[in-house]
C-alpha positions, 0 to 999 in steps of 0.5 A: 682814241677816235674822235669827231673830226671837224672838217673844215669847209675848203678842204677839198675842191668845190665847183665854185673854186677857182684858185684851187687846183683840179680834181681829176675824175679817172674813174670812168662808168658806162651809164644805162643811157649808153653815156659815160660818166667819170668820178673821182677816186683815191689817186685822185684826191691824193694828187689834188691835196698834193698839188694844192700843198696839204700833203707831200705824199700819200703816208702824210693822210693817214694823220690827216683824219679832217682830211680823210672825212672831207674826202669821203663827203666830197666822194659822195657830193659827186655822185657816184653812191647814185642818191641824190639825197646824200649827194645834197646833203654831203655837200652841207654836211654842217647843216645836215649835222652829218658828222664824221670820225676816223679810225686811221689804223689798226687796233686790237678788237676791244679798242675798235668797239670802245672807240665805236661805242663811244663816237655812237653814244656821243652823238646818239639822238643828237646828229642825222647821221654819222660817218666812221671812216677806216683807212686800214681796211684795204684788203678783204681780209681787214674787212672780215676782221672790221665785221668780226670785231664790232659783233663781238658787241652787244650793241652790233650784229649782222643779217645775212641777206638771201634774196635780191630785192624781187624775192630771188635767191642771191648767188652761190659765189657772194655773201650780202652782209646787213650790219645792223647796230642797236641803239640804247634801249634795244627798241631801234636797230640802225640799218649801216651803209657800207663803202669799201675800194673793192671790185666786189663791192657794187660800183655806187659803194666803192669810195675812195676808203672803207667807211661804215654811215648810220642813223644813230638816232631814234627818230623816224620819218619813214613810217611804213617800217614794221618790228623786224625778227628782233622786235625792234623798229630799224632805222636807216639813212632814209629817216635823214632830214631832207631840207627839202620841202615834201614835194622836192623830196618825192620828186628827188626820190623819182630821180634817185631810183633812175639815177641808180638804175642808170649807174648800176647798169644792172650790176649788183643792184641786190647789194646796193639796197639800203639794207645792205651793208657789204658784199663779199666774196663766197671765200670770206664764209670760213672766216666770217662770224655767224650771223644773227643778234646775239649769236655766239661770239 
C-alpha cells in the first residue's frame, strides 16, 4: 500500500553542499535569449546517489520511494518546470507542507485508485499540494493505462482540451489531456499537473519520472475562477501559499511568464498551461478513455 514519504532534507544535493558529490546537468536547452541553459535529468541523479553511495545501480531506486520523491523536488528546484513559484517552494517543501507519495510499480486498476483514494483523502484540506510519483510509467502505452485507470473513479475524469491558450485550434497529431480530480463534496475539482520523461511532452514537463501534482485542498486564493461545465469551482497550484509577501508575489509572476516564455522558446507553449495535465500523441486516441466526468466507463 502506497504511503506519504518523508524525504529527508540531504538527499539530494544542494547548492550550499560541499562534501557531496556533483550533480551533472546533461540536459542542455536553448533559451529564447539565444542563451543555453542545462538541467539535470534521470541519468544524472542516478549517477549522483550513486557516487554519493545510497545505491549501487539504478534497480536499487525502485525500493527507494524517499528517494525518488526527493529526486522529483530536487528536478523542480532547478528550474526546468519555468515557475518560479514551484522552484522556491520545492526547495522547503516542509514549509510549503508540499508532500509526497510513490506508487513504484505496476498494479492492477482497482488497487492504483485505492492506494490514490487514500493518499488524497489522507491529506485532503490539510496540505497545499501533493506529489504522487509513478516510476513505472515509462512508456506511452503506461501513460494511457495510468489515465485509464484512475477515470474508471468517480472522484477522476479528464477534459479534452481544443484550443491553445488564444482560442486556436490544437493540432490534428496531439491530444491535450486536463485531468481533473473532485474533491469531497463534488463543490471543487483539483486542476492536475502532469510530468512524464517523454519527448512528447513540453520540455518544462519532462522530469526525470512520471509524476501527477495537485491541490487537494478547497481553499482558494485566486479568485478570479467562475463554476466550470460541472458546476463545481477548479482549484489549482496557483491557490498554493506563496511565502511571499503580496508584492514579491506579483513581482515573482512577472517573472515566471518570461521565465517560461524563454525556456519553452515557442515550443508547446499551449500544453504547458496549468490546465493541462499531458500531451500525447493523435496514436494514444484508440486506446484512450472517453473524455468528460462521469462519462461511460
Amino acid at each position: 500500500m502506497a504511503s506519504l514519504d518523508e524525504p529527508s532534507g540531504d538527499s539530494v544535493p544542494s547548492r550550499e553542499s560541499t562534501s557531496k558529490p556533483r550533480l551533472l546537468k546533461s540536459v542542455p536547452r536553448s533559451l529564447a535569449d539565444g542563451k543555453v541553459r542545462s538541467f539535470p535529468g534521470y541519468d544524472d541523479y542516478v549517477q549522483w546517489l550513486i557516487e554519493d553511495g545510497q545505491i549501487e545501480s539504478p534497480d536499487d531506486l525502485a525500493a527507494r520511494s524517499d528517494l525518488v520523491s526527493n529526486i522529483l523536488y530536487n528536478w523542480i528546484s532547478q528550474g526546468q518546470s519555468s515557475c518560479l513559484f514551484a522552484s522556491s517552494l520545492a526547495k522547503k517543501f516542509d514549509r510549503a507542507n508540499w508532500k509526497s507519495a510513490c506508487i513504484p510499480g505496476r498494479v492492477n486498476s482497482q488497487l492504483l485508485r485505492r492506494d490514490v483514494a487514500n493518499l488524497l483523502d489522507a491529506v485532503e484540506d490539510s496540505t497545499e499540494a501533493i506529489q504522487i510519483i509513478f516510476p513505472y510509467v515509462d512508456s506511452l502505452e503506461c501513460l494511457i493505462e495510468l489515465i485509464n485507470d484512475l477515470c474508471e473513479s468517480e472522484r477522476w475524469w479528464w477534459e479534452k482540451i481544443t484550443e491553445d491558450q488564444d482560442g486556436n485550434p490544437t493540432a490534428e497529431d496531439e491530444i491535450i489531456v486536463g485531468l481533473r480530480y473532485v474533491l469531497l463534496g463534488e463543490q471543487h475539482e483539483s486542476w492536475t499537473l502532469g510530468f512524464a520523461p517523454f519527448d512528447f511532452m513540453p520540455f518544462t514537463r519532462q522530469a526525470p519520472h512520471t509524476a501527477l501534482v495537485l491541490r487537494a485542498n478547497s481553499h482558494k486564493r485566486v479568485s478570479k475562477d467562475v463554476p466550470g461545465p460541472n458546476g463545481m469551482l477548479a482549484v489549482h497550484l496557483a491557490d498554493m501559499d506563496s511565502l511571499l509577501t503580496t508584492v514579491a508575489h506579483k513581482n515573482m509572476t512577472k517573472e515566471t511568464n518570461k521565465n517560461k516564455g524563454r525556456i519553452l522558446n515557442g515550443e508547446m507553449a499551449h500544453a504547458a498551461r496549468g490546465r493541462v495535465t499531458f500531451r500525447l500523441p493523435a496514436s494514444a486516441a484508440p486506446s484512450l478513455c472517453s473524455p468528460g466526468w462521469l462519462a461511460e466507463k
